[in-house]
C-alpha positions in Angstrom: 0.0 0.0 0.0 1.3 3.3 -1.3 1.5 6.7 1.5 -1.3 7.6 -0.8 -3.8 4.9 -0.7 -3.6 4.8 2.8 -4.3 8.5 3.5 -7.4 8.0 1.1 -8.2 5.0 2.6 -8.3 6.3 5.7 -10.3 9.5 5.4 -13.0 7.6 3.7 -13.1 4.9 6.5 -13.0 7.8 9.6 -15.6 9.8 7.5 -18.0 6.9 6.9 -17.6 5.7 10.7 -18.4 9.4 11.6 -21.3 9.5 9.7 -22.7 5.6 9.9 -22.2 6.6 14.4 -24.3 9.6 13.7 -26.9 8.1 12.3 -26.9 5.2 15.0 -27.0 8.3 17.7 -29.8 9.7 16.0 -31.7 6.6 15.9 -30.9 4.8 18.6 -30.1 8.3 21.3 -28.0 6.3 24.3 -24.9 6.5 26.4 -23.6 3.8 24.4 -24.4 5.8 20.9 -23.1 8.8 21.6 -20.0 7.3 23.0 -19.1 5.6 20.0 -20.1 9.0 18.0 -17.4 10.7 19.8 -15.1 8.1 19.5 -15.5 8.3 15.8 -14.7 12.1 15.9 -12.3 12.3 17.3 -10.2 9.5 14.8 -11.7 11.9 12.5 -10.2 14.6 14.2 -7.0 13.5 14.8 -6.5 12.5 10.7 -7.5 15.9 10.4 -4.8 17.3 12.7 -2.0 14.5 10.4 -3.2 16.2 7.3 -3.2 19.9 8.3 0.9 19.2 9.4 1.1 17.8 6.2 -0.5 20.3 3.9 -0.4 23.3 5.9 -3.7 23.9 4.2 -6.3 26.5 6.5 -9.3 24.8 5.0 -8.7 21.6 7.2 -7.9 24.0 10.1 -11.7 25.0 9.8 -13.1 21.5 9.3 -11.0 20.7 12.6 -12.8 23.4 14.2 -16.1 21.9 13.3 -15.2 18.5 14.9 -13.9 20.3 17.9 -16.8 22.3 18.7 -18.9 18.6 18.2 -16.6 16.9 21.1 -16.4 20.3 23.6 -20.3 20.1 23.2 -20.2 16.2 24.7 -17.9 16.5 26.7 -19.9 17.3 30.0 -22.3 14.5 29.6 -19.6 11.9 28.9 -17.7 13.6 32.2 -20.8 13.2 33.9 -21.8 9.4 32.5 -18.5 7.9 33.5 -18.6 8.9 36.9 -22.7 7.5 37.0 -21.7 4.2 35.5 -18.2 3.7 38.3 -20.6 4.9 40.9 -23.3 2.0 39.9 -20.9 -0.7 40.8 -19.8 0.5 44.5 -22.9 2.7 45.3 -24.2 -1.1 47.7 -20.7 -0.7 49.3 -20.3 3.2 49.8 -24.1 4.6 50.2 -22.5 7.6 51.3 -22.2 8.4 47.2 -25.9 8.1 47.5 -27.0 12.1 47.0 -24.1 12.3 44.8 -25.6 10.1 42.5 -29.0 11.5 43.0 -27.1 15.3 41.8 -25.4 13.9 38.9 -28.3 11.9 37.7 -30.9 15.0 37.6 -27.6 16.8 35.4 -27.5 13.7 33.2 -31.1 14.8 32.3 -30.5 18.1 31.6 -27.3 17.6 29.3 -28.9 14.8 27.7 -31.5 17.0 26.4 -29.0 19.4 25.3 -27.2 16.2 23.5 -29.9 15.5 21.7 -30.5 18.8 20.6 -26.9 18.7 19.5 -26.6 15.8 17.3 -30.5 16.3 15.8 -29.2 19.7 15.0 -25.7 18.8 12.9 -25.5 19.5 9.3 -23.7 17.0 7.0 -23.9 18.7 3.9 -21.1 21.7 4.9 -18.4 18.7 6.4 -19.5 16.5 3.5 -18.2 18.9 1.2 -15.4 19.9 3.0 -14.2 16.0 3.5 -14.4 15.6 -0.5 -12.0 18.9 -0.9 -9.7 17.0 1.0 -10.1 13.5 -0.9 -9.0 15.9 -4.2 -6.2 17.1 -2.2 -5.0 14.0 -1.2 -5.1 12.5 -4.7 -3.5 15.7 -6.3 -0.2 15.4 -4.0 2.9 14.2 -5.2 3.6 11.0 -3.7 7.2 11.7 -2.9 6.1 14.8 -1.0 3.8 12.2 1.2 6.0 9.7 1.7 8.6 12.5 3.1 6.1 14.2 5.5 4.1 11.3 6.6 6.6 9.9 9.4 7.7 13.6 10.0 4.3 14.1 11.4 3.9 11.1 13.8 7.5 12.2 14.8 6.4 15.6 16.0 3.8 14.4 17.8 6.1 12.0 19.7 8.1 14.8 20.4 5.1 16.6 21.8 4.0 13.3 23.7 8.0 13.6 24.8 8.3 16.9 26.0 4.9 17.2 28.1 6.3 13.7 29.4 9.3 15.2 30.7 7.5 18.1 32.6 5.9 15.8 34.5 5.1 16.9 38.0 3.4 14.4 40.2 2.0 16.8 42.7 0.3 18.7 40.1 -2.0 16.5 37.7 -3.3 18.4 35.2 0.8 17.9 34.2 0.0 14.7 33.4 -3.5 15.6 31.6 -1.3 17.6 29.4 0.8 14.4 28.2 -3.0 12.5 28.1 -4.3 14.9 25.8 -0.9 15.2 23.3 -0.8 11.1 24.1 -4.3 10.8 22.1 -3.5 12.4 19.4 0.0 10.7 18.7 -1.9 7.6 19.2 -4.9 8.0 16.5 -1.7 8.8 14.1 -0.1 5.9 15.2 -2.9 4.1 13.8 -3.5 5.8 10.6 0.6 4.7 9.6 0.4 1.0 11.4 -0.9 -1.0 7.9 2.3 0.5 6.4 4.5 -0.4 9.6 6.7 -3.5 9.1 6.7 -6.3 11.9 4.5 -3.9 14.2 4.3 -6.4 17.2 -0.1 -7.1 17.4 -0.5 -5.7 20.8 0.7 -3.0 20.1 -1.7 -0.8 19.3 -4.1 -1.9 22.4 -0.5 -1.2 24.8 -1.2 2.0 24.1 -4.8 1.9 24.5 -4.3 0.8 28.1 -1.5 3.5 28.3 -3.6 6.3 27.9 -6.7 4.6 29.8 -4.5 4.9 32.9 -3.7 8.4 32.6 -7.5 8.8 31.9 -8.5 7.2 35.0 -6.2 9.7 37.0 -8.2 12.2 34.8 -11.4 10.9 35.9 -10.9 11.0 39.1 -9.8 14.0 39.2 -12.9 15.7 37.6 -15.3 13.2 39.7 -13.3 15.8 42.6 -14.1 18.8 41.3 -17.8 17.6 40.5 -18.5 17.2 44.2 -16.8 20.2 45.2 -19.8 21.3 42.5 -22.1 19.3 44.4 -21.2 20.4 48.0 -22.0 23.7 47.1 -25.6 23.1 47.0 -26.2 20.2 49.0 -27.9 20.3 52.3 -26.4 21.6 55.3 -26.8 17.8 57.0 -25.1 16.2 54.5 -21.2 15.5 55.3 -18.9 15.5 52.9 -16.3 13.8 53.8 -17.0 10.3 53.2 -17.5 10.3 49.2 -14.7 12.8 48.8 -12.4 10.6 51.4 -14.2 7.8 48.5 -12.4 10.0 45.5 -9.2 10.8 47.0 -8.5 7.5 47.1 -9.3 6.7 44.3 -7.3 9.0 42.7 -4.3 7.8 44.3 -4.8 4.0 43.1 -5.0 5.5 39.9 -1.5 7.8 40.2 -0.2 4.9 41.5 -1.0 2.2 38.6 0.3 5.1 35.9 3.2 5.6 37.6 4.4 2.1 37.8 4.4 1.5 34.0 4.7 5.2 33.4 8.1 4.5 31.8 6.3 2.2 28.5 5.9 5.7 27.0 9.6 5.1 25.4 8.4 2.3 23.6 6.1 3.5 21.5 7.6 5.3 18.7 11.1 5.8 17.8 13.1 8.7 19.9 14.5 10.4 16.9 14.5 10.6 12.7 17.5 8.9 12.7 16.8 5.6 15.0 15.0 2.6 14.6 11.2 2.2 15.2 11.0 0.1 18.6 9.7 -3.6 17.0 12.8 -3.4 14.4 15.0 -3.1 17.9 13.3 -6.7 19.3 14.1 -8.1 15.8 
């Protein structure tokens, strides 16, 4: 497969998930649905930011900002759904989370209405058009050009990955968000160039899955803190406290704890430099 094939390849396979999740979400409105609609743009997304380093063209740059302003709009209600669905399986064993859940269920209400107001209300027709712009770009480059500035790419975003990774301060989290968020992106990169990767171990791709799943589960914890401190504000002067955020805290720390035992992985993800070898063509 050619630099160009895949690039074509896959825009038309993030741009047809996109749409085909859309249309699920609009059927079939769930937590489930719109989960995997988010999860579709933001592959989407993430081709988008590969190409814009690529091309340097401002059109994608607005067709980014379309994608974005989807996700920011979801963001809340997935925030809010993830801490609903951890508290569901300990709520028997810590009923002190009890009003807790009671608050964030009568917001999961709310910003489901807005969610569906959301998704009824996108327009295809605008991104369809914009997506086919970038098909003709794609098939009018010259192939050396992409095969030059395809791995250039996924190397800057290592180095991004890299350089948040090494300003790392463990008393202060939102450092390690930081890495999360540049982590994500490398990642959905990573998998746009793995068909084209020789001897690409098959775990691979799921290591760093799991990777960023245990920075996200600092991350979660982290906003489940600041929800309650939400929550506290306008709770009832007999309820205490103490107990569900006592619950979080600690939480948070088993979660700061698993990342950074395997922080370390991060090195074998990508190669460190133009110049060196990818990690799998060390092991061989």
């Amino acid at each position: 497969m050619n630099i160009q094939t895949l690039l074509l390849d896959s825009l038309n396979t993030r741009w047809g998930k996109y749409k085909a999740e859309l249309k699920i979400c609009r059927q079939e409105f769930s937590e489930e649905a719109v989960h995997d609609f988010r999860v579709a743009a933001r592959r989407l997304l993430a081709f988008l930011d590969l190409l814009r380093m690529m091309f340097q063209d401002q059109g994608i740059k607005k067709t980014r900002r379309v994608l974005k302003d989807q996700l920011d709009a979801l963001d809340e209600l997935r925030n809010t759904q993830v801490l609903l669905a951890d508290m569901s399986e300990v709520i028997r064993e810590t009923p002190a989370l009890q009003p807790f859940q009671e608050y964030l269920l009568h917001k999961e209400k709310k910003l489901l209405r807005a969610a569906r107001k959301e998704i009824r209300s996108l327009k295809l027709a605008s991104l369809a058009k914009r997506i086919r712009k970038l098909d003709q770009m794609i098939q009018a480059a010259k192939k050396t050009d992409l095969s030059t500035s395809l791995f250039s790419v996924v190397d800057e975003a290592y180095a991004v990955v890299n350089q948040r990774y090494a300003l790392i301060d463990l008393g202060q989290p939102a450092t390690i968000h930081r890495v999360r968020l540049a982590f994500k992106k490398f990642r959905y990169m990573l998998e746009v160039v793995s068909p084209i990767l020789q001897d690409l171990p098959s775990d691979h791709l799921k290591k760093l899955h799991d990777y960023q799943s245990a920075m996200g589960d600092i991350q979660d914890a982290e906003v489940a803190l600041q929800e309650l401190a939400d929550f506290n504000q306008h709770a009832p002067a007999s309820y205490d406290p103490e107990p569900a955020h006592s619950y979080y805290k600690e939480r948070h720390a088993i979660a700061l704890a698993g990342y950074i035992e395997d922080k370390g992985e991060i090195i074998t993800f990508w190669r460190t430099a133009r110049d060196q070898p990818f990690p799998q063509e060390k092991r061989t």
